[in-house]
C-alpha positions in Angstrom: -70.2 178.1 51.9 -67.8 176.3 49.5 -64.4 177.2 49.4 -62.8 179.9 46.9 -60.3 177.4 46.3 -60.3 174.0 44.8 -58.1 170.8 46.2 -56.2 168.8 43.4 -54.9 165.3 43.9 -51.5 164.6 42.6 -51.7 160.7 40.7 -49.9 159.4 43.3 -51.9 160.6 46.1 -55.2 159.0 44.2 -53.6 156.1 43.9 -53.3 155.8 47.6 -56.9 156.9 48.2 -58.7 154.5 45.7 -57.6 151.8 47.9 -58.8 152.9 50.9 -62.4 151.9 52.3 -64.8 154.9 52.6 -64.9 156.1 55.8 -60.7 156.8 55.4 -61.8 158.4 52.0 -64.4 160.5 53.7 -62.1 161.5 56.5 -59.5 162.5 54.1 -62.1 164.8 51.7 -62.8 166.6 54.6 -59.3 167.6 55.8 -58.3 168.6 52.0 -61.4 170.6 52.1 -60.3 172.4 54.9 -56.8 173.2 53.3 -58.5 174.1 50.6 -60.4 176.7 53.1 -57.5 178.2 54.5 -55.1 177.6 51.5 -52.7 180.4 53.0 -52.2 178.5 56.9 -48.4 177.7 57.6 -47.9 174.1 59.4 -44.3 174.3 60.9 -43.2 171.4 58.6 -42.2 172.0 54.9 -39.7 170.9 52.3 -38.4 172.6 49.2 -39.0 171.0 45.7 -35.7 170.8 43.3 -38.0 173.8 41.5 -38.1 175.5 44.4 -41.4 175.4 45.2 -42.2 175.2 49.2 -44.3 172.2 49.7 -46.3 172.4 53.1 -46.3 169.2 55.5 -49.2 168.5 57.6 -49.2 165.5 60.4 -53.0 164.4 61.2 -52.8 161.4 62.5 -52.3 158.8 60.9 -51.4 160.5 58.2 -48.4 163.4 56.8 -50.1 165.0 54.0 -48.1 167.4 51.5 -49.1 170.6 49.3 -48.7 173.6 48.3 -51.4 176.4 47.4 -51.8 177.9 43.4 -53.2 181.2 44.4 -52.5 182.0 40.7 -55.4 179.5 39.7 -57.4 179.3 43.5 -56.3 175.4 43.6 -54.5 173.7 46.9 -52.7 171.1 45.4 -52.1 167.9 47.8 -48.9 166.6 46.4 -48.2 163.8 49.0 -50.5 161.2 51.5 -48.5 159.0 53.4 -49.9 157.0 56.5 -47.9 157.0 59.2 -47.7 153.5 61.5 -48.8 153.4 64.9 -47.1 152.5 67.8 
């Protein structure tokens, strides 16, 4: 069953995903799927834009993604994808 809301890629974010080979790309569709699934889950970790906004932080390894949920408009929009190095 597809998810009521949609996932939006900030530029920036696409730019990091366009270089990546296909099984990271795969990997990372299906975790912004699942945010979009449950776009109302709290992670722990979050920062405030200067607008305001409360921007969610989510640590799956390797990687801290960042968004925030549009329940105006149904979209989960994923803001920030950094990898993290490993040790």
């Amino acid at each position: 069953m597809p998810s009521a809301y949609a996932y939006i890629l900030h530029g920036a974010v696409m730019e990091v995903i366009i270089h990546l080979p296909l099984r990271q790309r795969e990997q990372l569709d299906a975790i912004f799927r699942a945010l979009a699934a449950d776009p109302y889950q709290m992670t722990g970790s979050f920062f405030y834009e200067p607008s305001g906004r409360k921007v969610q932080v989510k640590f799956l390894h390797p990687w801290m993604i960042s968004f925030w949920a549009d329940h105006a408009v149904k979209e989960v929009r994923i803001v920030g994808l950094k990898k993290r190095p490993s040790n």
